[in-house]
N, C-alpha and C positions, 0 to 999 in steps of 0.2 A: 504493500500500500504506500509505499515513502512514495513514487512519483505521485500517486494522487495526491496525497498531501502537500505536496510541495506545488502541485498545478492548482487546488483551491487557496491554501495563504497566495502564491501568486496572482490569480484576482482577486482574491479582495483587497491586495495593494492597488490592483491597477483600479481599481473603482474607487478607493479610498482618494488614491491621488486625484482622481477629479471630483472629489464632491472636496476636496477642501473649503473651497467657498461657503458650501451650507455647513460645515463643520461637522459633517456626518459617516461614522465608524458602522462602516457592513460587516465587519469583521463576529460582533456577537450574532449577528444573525445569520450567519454563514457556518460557524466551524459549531461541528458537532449537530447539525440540525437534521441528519441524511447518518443514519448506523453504516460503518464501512461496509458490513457482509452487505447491506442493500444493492451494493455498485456490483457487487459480481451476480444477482440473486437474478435480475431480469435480464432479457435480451431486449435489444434496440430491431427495429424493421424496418423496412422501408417499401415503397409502391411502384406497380409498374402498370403504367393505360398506356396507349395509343395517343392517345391526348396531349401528354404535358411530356416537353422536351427534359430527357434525361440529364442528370448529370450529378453524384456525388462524391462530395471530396471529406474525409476523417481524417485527420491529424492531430495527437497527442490529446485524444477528447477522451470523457467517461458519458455515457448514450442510454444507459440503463434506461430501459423501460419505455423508452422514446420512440416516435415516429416520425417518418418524414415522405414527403410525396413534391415532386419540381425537384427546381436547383437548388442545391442546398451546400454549402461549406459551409464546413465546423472546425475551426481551430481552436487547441488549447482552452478548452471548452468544457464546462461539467453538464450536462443535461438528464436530468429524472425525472422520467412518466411524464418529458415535455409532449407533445404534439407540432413540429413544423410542417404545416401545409402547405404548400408553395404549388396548388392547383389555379391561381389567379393572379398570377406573375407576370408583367407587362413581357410582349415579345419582342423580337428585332422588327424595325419597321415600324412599329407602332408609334406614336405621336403622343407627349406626353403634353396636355394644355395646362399653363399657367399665368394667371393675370391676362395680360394680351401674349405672351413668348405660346409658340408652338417650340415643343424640344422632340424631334426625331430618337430615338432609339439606335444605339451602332450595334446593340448585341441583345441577346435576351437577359430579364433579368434573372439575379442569384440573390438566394438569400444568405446572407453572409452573417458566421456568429461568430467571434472573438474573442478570445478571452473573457468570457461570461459564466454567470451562474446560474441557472432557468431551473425548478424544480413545480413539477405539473403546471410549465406555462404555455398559450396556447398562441403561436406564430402563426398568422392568419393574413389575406388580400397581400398587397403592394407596394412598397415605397409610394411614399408621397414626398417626398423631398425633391425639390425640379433641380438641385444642387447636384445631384447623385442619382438620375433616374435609371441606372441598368444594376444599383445593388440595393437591397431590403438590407440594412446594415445595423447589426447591435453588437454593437463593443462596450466592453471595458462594463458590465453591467449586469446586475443582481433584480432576479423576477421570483417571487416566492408563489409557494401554492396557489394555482386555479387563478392568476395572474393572466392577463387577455393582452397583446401584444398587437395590436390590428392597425395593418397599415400607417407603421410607425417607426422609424427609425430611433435606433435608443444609442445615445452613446453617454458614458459616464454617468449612468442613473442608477438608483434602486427605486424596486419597485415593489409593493406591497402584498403580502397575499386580498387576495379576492379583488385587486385593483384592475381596470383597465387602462388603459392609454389608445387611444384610437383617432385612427387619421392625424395625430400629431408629432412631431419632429420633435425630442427631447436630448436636451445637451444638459448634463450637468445637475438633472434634477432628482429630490426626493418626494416618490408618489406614495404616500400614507394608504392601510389597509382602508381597502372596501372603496376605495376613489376614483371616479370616474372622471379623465380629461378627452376632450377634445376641443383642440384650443391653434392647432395651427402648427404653434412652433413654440417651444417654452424655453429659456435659458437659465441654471442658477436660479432655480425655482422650488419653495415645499409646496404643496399642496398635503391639506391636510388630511387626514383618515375621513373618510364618510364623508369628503364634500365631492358634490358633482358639478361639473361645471361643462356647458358647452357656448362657445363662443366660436364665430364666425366673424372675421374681420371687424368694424364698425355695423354692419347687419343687427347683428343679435349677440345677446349674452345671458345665458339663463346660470343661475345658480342656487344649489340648495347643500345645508350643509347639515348632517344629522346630528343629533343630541350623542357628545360622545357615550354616555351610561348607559342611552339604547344600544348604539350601537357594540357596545364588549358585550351584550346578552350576545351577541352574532357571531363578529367576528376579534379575537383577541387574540395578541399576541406579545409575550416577552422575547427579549436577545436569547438565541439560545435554545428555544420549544418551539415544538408546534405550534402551528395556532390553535387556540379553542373557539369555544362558542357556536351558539345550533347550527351554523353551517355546516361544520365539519362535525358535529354529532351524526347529523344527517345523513352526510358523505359518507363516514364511518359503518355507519347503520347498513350499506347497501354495499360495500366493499368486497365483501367473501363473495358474489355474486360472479366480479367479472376475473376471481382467480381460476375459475372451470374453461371460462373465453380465453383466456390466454393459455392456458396448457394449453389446448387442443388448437388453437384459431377457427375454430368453428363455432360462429351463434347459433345458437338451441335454437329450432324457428318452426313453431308449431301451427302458422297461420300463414295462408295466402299473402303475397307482394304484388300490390297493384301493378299494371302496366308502366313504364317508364321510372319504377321505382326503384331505391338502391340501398340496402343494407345493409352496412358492415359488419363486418364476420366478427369486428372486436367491440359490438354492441352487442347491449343484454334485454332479450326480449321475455317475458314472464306474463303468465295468465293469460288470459280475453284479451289479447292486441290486435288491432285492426290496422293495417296500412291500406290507405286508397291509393291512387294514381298518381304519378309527378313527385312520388315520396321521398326527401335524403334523410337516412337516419344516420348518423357521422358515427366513427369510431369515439368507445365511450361512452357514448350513451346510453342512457337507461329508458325501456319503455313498460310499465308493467299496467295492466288493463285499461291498454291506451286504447283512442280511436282520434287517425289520423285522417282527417278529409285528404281530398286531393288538393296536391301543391303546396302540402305542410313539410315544416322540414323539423329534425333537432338536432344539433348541431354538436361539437365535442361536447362534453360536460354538461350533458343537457339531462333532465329528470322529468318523462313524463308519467306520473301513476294516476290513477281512477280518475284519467283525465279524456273531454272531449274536444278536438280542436275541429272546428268546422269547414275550414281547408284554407288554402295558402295563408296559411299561419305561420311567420316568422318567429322560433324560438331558435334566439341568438348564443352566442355560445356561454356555456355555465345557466343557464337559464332553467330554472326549476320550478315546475309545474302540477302542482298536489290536488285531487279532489275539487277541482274545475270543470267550468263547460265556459267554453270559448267562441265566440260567433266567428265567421269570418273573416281572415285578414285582420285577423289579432296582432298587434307587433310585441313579444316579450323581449325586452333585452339584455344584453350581456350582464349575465349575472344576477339577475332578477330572482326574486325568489317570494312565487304567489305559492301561498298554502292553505287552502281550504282544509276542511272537517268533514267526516260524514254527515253528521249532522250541520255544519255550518258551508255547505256549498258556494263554491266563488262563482258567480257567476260575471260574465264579458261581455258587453256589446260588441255587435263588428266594427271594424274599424279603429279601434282602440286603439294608443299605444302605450304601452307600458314600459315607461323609460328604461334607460338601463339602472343599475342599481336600485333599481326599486325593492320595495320589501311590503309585501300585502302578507298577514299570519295573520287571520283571523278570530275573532271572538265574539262574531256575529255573523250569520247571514249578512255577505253584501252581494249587491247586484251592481253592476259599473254599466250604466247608459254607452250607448254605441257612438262612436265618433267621441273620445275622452281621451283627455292626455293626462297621463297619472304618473307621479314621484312620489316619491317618502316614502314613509312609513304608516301603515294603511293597517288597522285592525278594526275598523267598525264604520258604520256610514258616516257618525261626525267627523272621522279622520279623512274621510274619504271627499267632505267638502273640503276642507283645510288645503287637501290636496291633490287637485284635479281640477280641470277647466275642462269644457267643449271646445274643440276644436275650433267650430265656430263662432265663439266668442275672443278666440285668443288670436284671429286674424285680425281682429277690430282693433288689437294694442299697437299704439305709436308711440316709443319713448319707452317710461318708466312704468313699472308695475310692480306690485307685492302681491303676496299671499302667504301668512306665517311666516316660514322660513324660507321658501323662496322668492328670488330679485329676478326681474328681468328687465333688461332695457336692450330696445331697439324696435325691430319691425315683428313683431309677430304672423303676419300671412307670410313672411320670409321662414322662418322659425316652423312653420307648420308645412309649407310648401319641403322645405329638405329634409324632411322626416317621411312624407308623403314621397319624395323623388327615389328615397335611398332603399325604402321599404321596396317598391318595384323591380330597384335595382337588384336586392337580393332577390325577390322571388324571382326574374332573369336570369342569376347566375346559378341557381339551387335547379333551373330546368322547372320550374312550377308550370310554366307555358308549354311545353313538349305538346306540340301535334300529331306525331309520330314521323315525325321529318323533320321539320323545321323547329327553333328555340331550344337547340339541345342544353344542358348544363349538367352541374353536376351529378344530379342522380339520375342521367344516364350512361355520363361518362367514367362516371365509378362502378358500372354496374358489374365490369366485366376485370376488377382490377385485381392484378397479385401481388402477393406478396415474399418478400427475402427478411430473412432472421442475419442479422450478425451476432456475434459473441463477443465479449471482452478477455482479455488476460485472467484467468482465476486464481493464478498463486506466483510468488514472486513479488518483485519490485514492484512490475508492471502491471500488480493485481489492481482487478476495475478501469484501466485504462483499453481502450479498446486500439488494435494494430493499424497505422496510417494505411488507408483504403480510397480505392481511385474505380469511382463505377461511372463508365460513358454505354453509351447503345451497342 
């Protein structure tokens, strides 16, 4: 194990050295958080479609448990039970638009990991940095548990468990657990635990920032430990489930797959599940007496039990979904976590969205009207005014607004208009549109996909480091 040790203190100098600025030590949240025997205990794998241009490069990396699909380099790199997707990687040729600049493409892109720590974090879409448009670049940079990486370039950060960062460029910053940004481009920046912010140039700027005491009921963590709190109770709760999936890489699959639909082999399917048409159910995911309309998807780290989704239903990735009935064109997102009761059913109008980091745990029958855009923290109808607007009343906003604890200022029809655009944009890329010809996406193009197992070094020096590895077509 000495190389390993010696390649994790090695990042977490290289990240320490950049967060000087915020004067923040990764070092207690790094060593010791992952038991050594774990790094030799899983295998790493990878995909192979017709679809997405090959090409993998391993050097001096630990892979344990991890996946990867597209281009992908890993140097000097630790990854645990991460997920890199690289099925929607800009290609050569392609045009990348920003401000007024069109930027051509000289090569396809790569996602490139350097000198990082990622432990079950989920590397997902595209560089958005027009600086860098042919590599998805995270360097020098710490991502803990269930951590969402989306179309976002990270160099010098840490990153929270249950945090996302999405569509934005981060140099330099510390993202507090359970935080959602999408902000652009952040520099030398904290954000803190449980605030969600998304901001669009001068456009819009929505922000909500959760009572830190609720939030440790959730998500909590010391230097050093796991996280706690009902997320990972939760997690924990359904864990022994996907150790049968991974021996064997075959999903138990006791029910019909709609046409044009695609289920991964390292998803756990259980009870009365219904898949309709147009269906992705991503590796990791949990479905146990689900009923997926057509053009629903769930995505890595997704949870859906005694739920009904009524079709193209976006649940985005980590997004958990309990004792629900969902209308159509539901949006859950990243990391969301609606939890109904038998007795206390959630019920969804269509149209909804249900921001990311949301947290609906009920303690009452709610019913949420159709076309609602909900955040916070959501356990009964009066919470449910507090926080939630219609849709079409939040077009009407110009300027400044409140509600409790959320701020917004700018244009709201702007604000409702990019949430409506982006929603489409995923059911596009998830194939929800599939006519049997035309609008292919991914759950079709994974339908037919294999897989490769690699192995690490098991004893020795070079135990849990895996052997530099060069896989082209």
């Amino acid at each position: 194990m000495k190389e390993l040790e010696k390649l994790i203190d090695r990042i977490i100098d290289r990240v320490n050295v950049n967060l000087r600025e915020p004067s923040f030590d990764a070092g207690p949240f790094v060593r010791h958080l992952i038991p050594f025997d774990q790094y030799v205990k899983f295998y790493a794998f990878y995909g192979l479609t017709p679809y997405h241009p090959l090409y993998f490069h391993f050097s001096h990396a630990s892979l344990a448990g991890s996946y990867f699909l597209g281009k992908c380099v890993v140097d000097h790199s630790v990854l645990y039970k991460s997920d890199i997707r690289g099925d929607e990687l800009k290609c050569k040729g392609e045009v990348l638009h920003k401000d007024c600049l069109a930027i051509p493409l000289h090569d396809d892109e790569v996602i490139r990991i350097k000198d990082s720590f990622l432990v079950k974090t989920l590397v997902h879409n595209h560089s958005h940095d027009p600086e860098n448009p042919e590599e998805f670049l995270i360097q020098n940079a710490v991502a803990l548990h269930y951590a969402n990486i989306h179309g976002s370039s990270v160099e010098g950060s840490f990153i929270g468990p249950f945090s996302t960062v999405d569509l934005t460029t981060l140099h330099d910053c510390v993202i507090g657990r359970f935080a959602y940004v999408q902000a652009g481009e952040l520099s030398h920046q904290e954000v803190a635990a449980g605030h969600i912010w998304i901001r669009c140039g001068d456009r819009f700027d929505f922000s909500y920032q959760f009572d830190p005491a609720v939030l440790d009921t959730y998500v909590a963590m010391e230097p050093g430990r796991m996280p706690t709190g009902a997320f990972i109770d939760f997690i924990e709760s359904h864990k022994g489930t996907f150790q049968a999936v991974y021996d064997s890489g075959l999903t138990e699959c006791r029910t019909a797959i709609g046409h044009g639909s695609s289920l991964s082999r390292y998803a756990v399917l259980r009870g009365e599940t219904v898949i309709g048409d147009n269906v992705l159910v991503a590796q990791r995911a949990f479905l146990k007496d689900a009923w997926l309309g057509k053009g629903a998807n769930a995505q890595e780290n997704c949870y859906v039990i005694c739920s009904h989704l009524g079709g193209d239903n976006v649940t985005a990735h980590g997004g958990k979904i309990i004792h629900a009935q969902l209308g159509q064109k539901v949006f859950v997102g990243f990391n969301a976590f609606l939890r109904g009761r038998p007795d206390t059913i959630l019920k969804v109008g269509e149209e909804t969205v249900i921001m990311p980091h949301t947290i609906i745990d009920l303690e009452e029958p709610v019913e949420i009207p159709a076309g609602r855009i909900v955040w916070g923290l959501v356990r009964n109808r009066a919470d449910l005014d507090r926080h939630s607007v219609a849709a079409s009343e939040l077009v009407k906003v110009q300027g400044e607004w409140t509600l409790g604890e959320m701020r917004f200022q700018g244009s709201g029809s702007a604000f409702v208009r990019s949430f409506q655009h982006r929603i489409e944009h995923i059911l596009e890329e998830n194939g929800a549109y599939f006519d049997g010809i035309r609008n292919l996406g991914h759950a079709q193009k994974e339908q037919m996909i294999s897989f490769n197992v690699i192995q690490p070094y098991r004893q020795g020096n070079r135990e849990g480091i895996y052997p530099s590895i060069d896989i082209r077509p």
